[in-house]
Each structure stands twice: as structure tokens, then as C-alpha cells.
C-alpha positions as CSV (number, residue, x, y, z in Angstrom):
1,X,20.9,-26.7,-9.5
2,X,19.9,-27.7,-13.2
3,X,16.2,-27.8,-13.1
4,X,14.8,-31.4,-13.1
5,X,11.3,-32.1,-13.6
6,X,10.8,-34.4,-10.8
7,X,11.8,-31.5,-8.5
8,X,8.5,-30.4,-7.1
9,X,7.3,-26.9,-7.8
10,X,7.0,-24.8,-4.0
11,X,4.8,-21.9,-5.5
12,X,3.1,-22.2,-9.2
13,X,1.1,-19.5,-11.1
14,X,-1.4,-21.4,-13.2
15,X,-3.0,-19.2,-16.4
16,X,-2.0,-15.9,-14.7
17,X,-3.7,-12.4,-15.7
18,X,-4.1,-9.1,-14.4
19,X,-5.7,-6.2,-15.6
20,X,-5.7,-2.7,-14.4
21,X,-8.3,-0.1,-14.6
22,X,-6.7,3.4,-15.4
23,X,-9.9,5.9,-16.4
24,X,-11.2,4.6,-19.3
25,X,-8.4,2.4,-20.4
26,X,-7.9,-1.2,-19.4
27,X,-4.3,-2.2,-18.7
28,X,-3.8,-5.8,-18.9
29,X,0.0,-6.0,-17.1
30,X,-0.9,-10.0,-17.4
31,X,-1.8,-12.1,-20.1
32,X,-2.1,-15.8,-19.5
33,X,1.8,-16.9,-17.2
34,X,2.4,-20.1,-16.0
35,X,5.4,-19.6,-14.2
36,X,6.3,-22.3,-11.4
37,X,9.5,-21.7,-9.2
38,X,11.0,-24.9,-7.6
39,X,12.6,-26.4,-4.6
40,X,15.7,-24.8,-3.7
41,X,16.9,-23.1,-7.5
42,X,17.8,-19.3,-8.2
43,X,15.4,-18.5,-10.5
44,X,16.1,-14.7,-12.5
45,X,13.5,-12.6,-14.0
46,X,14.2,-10.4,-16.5
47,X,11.6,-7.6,-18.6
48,X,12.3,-4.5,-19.2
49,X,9.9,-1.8,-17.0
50,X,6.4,-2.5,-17.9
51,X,6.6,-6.2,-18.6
52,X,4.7,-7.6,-15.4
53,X,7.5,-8.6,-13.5
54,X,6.6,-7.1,-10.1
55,X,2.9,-7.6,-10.7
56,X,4.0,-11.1,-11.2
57,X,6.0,-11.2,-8.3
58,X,3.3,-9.5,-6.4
59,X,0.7,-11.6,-7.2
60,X,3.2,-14.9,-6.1
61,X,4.1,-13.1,-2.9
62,X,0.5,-12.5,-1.5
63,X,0.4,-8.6,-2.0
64,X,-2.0,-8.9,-4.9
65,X,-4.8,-10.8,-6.3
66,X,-4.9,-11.9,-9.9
67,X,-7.5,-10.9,-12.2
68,X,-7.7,-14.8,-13.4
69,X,-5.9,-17.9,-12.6
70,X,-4.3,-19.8,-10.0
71,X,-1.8,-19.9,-7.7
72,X,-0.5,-23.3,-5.8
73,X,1.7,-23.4,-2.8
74,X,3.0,-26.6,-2.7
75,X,0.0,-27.8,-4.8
76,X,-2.6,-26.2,-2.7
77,X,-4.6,-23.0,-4.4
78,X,-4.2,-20.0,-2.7
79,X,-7.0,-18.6,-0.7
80,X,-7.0,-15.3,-2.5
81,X,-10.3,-14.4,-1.2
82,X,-9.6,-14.9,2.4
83,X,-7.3,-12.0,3.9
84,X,-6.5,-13.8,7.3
85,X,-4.9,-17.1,5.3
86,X,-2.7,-14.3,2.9
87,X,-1.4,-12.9,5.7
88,X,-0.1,-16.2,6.9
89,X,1.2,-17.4,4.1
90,X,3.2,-14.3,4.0
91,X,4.6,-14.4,7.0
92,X,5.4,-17.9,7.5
93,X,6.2,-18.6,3.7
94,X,7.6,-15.9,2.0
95,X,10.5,-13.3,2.3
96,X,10.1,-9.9,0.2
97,X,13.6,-7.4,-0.8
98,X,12.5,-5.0,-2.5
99,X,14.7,-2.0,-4.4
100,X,14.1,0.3,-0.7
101,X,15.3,-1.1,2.2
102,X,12.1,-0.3,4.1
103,X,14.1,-0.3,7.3
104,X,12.8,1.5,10.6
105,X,15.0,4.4,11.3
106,X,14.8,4.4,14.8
107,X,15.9,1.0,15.4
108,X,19.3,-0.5,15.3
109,X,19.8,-3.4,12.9
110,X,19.3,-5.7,15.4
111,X,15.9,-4.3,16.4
112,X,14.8,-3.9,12.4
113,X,15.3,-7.9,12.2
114,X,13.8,-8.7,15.3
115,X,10.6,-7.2,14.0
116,X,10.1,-10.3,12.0
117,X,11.2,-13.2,14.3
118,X,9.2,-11.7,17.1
119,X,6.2,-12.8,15.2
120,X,7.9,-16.1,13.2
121,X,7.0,-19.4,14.3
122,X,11.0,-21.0,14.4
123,X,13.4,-18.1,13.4
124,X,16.9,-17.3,13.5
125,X,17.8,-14.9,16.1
126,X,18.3,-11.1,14.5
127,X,22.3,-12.2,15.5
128,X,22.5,-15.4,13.3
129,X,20.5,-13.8,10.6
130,X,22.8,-10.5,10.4
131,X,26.2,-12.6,10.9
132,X,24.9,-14.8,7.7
133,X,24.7,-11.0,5.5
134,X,28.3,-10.5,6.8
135,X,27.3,-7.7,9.4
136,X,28.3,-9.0,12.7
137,X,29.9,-6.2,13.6
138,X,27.0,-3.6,12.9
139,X,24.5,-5.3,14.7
140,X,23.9,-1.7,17.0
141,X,24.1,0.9,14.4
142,X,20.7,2.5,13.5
143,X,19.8,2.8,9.3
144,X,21.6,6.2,9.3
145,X,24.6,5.0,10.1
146,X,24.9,2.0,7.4
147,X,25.8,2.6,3.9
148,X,23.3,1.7,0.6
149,X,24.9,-1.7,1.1
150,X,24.7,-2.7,4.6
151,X,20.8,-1.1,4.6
152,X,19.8,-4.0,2.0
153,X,22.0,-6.5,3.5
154,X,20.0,-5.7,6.7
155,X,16.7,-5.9,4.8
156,X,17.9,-9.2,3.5
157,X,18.6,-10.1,7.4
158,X,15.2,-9.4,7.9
159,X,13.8,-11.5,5.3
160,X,15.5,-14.7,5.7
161,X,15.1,-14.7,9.7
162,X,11.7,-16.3,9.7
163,X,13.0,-18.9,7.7
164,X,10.9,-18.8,5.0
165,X,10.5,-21.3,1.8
166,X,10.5,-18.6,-0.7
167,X,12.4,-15.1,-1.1
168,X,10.9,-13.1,-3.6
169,X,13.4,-10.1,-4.4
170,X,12.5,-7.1,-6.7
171,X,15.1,-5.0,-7.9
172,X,17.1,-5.4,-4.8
173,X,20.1,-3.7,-6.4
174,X,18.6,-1.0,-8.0
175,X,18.9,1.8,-5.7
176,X,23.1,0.5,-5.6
177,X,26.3,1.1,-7.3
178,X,27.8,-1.9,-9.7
179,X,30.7,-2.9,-6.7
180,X,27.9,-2.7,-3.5
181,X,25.2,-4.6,-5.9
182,X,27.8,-7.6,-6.5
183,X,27.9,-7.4,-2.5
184,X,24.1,-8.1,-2.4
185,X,23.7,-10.7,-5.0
186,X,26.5,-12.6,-3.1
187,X,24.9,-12.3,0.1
188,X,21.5,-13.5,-2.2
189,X,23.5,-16.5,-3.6
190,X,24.7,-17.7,-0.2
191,X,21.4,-17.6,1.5
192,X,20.2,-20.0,-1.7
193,X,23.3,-22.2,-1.1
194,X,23.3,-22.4,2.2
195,X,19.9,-22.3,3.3
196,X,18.1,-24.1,0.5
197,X,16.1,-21.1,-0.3
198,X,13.6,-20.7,-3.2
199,X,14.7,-18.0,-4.8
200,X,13.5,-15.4,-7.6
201,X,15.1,-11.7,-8.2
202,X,13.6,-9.5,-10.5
203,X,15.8,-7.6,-12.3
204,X,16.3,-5.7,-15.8
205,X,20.1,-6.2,-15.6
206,X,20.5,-9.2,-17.9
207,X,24.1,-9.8,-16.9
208,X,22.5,-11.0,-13.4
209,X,20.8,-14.1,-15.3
210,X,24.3,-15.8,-15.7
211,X,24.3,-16.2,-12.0
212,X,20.6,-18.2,-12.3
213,X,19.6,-21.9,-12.7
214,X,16.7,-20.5,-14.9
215,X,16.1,-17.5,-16.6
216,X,12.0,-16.5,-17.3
217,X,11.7,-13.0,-19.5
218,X,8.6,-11.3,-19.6
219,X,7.2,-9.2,-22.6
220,X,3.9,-7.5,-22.7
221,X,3.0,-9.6,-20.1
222,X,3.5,-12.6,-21.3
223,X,6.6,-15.1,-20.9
224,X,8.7,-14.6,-24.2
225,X,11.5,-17.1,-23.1
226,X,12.5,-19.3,-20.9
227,X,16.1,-21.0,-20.2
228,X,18.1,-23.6,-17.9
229,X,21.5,-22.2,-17.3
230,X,24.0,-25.5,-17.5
231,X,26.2,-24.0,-14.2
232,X,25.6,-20.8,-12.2
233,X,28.2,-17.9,-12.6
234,X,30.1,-16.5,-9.5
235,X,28.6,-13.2,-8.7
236,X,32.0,-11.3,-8.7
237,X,32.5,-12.2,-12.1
238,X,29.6,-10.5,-13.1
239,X,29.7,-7.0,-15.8
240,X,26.6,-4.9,-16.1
């Protein structure tokens, strides 16, 4: 999807900071983004470590406040200040994949997914989600006995089985090899294809942003480019 302008923005960060107190030393991982991600595109973010990528992410997902500015879901400001409306919005709005898979290793994969559509208001069952992640067949098997793969692939599972309007995904192949991370981004791509998804990865692999409808890199906290990818690269054919 090339971005249009009249496509509405689902989630906007409006003047953006965030500053960290380490001893005596202010960090300030956020300097002033405006960043808005919308309906339905594959958005990439790229920075090398340091840059404020997952504090942006973060602080877009609900897991952290911002020092300054704004955030608008669907053109409403966030209620940063009320803990009971945050924890709503992230269960009913947003999907998180992070880097670890975060799975319970006592429960089967089936079980690990129905963690999150016991609580959703209209979700897939853990069957539907796991068959669109390609594993069907491993719907029993417990954490241990999945590889690196098929752990995030679950984890993915587990994210897009409440349905939400937004996946948020940091690093989610950085704990694989090249040939297992391809799997993941394609499993990635077809949940934005098929289910409309909203979708941002953070990621310091810049061959990944060929694969993008826009590309946002951060530097010192701050946006230092931004670009609108003409067509969207087949995951396979990606080299990093």
C-alpha cells in the first residue's frame, strides 16, 4: 500500500520526547517525533541501538509514558495518566512481538494462545490463529519442543488472536538465523495482507525496509529520514 494522505492515521505520536534519569545524567532517548502509522500499511523502523526505536515503540504500545507530547488513537489522546484505560487499550488494540518469545513453558502452543483470547472481546480461536502462522500441526507441543522459529511464529499466534488494529513488533528476528528470520517476516507480511493489520517492526537490518510501504529511521532520537517504498519486496528475496 503506497501511503496516501487521505488514509487516516490509527495511532499518531504528536511532539514525542523522553528523557531518562541515569544518576546525575539526563538521557533524552526522545527528542521531539511525530511519527503516525496508518490504516492497514507495513511500516519499518530502522536506527541503529540507541536511537529510540523501542522507546518509541514503547511509548505507542502503552508500556511507557512520554516525557512530553501526544499520542492519538484514532484521533483520541491517550489517557496516559489513567492505568485502567492503558491496559485496555492494550489488550483490545494492540499486538506486541518482541525479540523473546515470552512463551509459557508449561503450556502447549495451543494453551500459550489461548491466554490472550480467553480475555479478548472477538478473537480467533488459538486453532485459526496458529493454522494462519503455518503451525497446524504443532498445536500440542509445549515451547521445548518447537524450534527458534516455531516459538516466535507462536508468539506471533498469540498476538494477532485478539484481533487487534495494531502489531507492534521489536526485533522479532533477532534472536534467529537469516533462513528462520525470512520464515517470520513472511508469516508478518501475511498477517498485514490478509488481515488488514497495522503494522510496524523495529529492526536494525536495513535490508528488511525493502519489504515496507514506508521506512522511518531514527537518529539520536530524532527521525532523520523518512520514505515511501513504490512496491513492497517479497520477503524471500530478501539478503541481510
Amino acid at each position: 500500500m503506497a501511503e496516501r494522505s487521505d488514509v487516516p492515521p490509527v495511532l499518531e505520536g504528536c511532539a514525542l520526547t523522553k528523557t531518562y534519569r541515569m544518576g546525575e545524567v539526563d538521557v533524552h532517548a526522545l527528542r521531539g517525533v511525530d511519527i503516525a502509522l496508518r490504516e492497514g500499511e507495513f511500516m519499518v523502523l530502522l536506527g541503529a541501538s540507541g536511537s529510540g526505536k523501542s522507546t518509541l515503540v514503547n511509548l505507542l504500545g502503552g508500556l511507557d509514558s512520554p516525557t512530553s507530547g501526544e499520542i492519538l488513537h484514532r484521533g483520541r489522546p491517550l489517557p496516559l495518566s489513567s492505568d485502567a484505560e492503558l491496559t485496555r487499550y492494550r489488550r483490545e488494540s494492540v499486538g506486541f512481538v518482541f525479540q523473546f518469545y515470552n512463551l509459557m513453558p508449561s503450556l502447549t502452543a495451543r494453551e500459550n494462545v489461548a491466554l490472550v483470547t480467553d480475555i479478548a472481546r472477538e478473537p480467533m480461536s488459538p486453532e485459526e490463529a496458529l493454522e494462519l502462522v503455518g503451525l497446524a500441526p504443532r498445536l500440542d507441543h509445549f515451547p521445548s519442543q518447537l524450534s527458534g522459529g516455531e516459538q516466535q511464529r507462536v508468539s506471533i499466534a498469540r498476538a494477532v488472536a485478539k484481533r487487534p488494529e495494531i502489531l507492534l513488533c521489536d526485533e522479532p528476528t533477532g534472536a534467529l538465523d537469516f533462513r528462520t528470520g525470512i520464515l517470520v517476516l513472511e508469516v508478518l507480511e501475511r498477517v498485514n495482507r490478509e488481515l488488514g493489520t497495522t503494522t510496524a517492526i523495529i529492526t536494525h537490518n536495513a535490508p528488511i525496509a525493502a519489504m515496507a510501504d514506508r521506512v522511518v529511521t531514527l537518529a539520536d532520537g530524532r527521525i532523520a529520514s523518512e520514505e515511501t517504498n513504490s512496491s513492497r519486496a517479497d520477503p524471500g528475496s530478501i539478503r541481510w
